[in-house]
Steps between C-alpha positions, in 0.01 A plus 500: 500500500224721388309411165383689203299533198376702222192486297703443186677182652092396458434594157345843565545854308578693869754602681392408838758317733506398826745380758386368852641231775307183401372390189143481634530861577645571132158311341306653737561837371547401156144373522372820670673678207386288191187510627479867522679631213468177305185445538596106574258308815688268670784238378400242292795202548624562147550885643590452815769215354614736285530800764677237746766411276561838464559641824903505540742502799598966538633713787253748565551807716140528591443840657073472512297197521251651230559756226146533413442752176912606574798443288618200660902566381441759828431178722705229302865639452634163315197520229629718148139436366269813525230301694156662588240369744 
């Protein structure tokens, strides 16, 4: 089962989700992400906690690895969220 999260399910004003294989993979780019648009270095365990408990069980038809400055609804059919990278 693939997971998925949004940056709302952590408390942020954005519409950014993602939705990858593993869980590590899901933090991974939700860290590349908060620290880019967010502004946010690294996890701090109260963060990372937070972003963990988050992350939820999805079926993803994952057409790209990466949808890097793309609208990601192009790459992620099952996400309704208008999610930018």
């Amino acid at each position: 089962m693939d997971k998925k999260m949004t940056c709302k399910d952590i408390g942020l004003d954005c519409e950014y989700a993602v939705c990858a294989r593993t869980e590590e993979e899901v933090l991974r780019k939700v860290g590349e992400h908060t620290q880019a648009i967010h502004g946010i270095e690294g996890f701090s365990k109260e963060f990372y906690d937070k972003a963990k408990a988050a992350i939820r069980d999805a079926h993803c038809e994952i057409k790209k690895t990466s949808c890097e400055g793309e609208n990601c609804e192009e790459f992620y059919e099952d996400i309704s969220e208008e999610c930018y990278c």
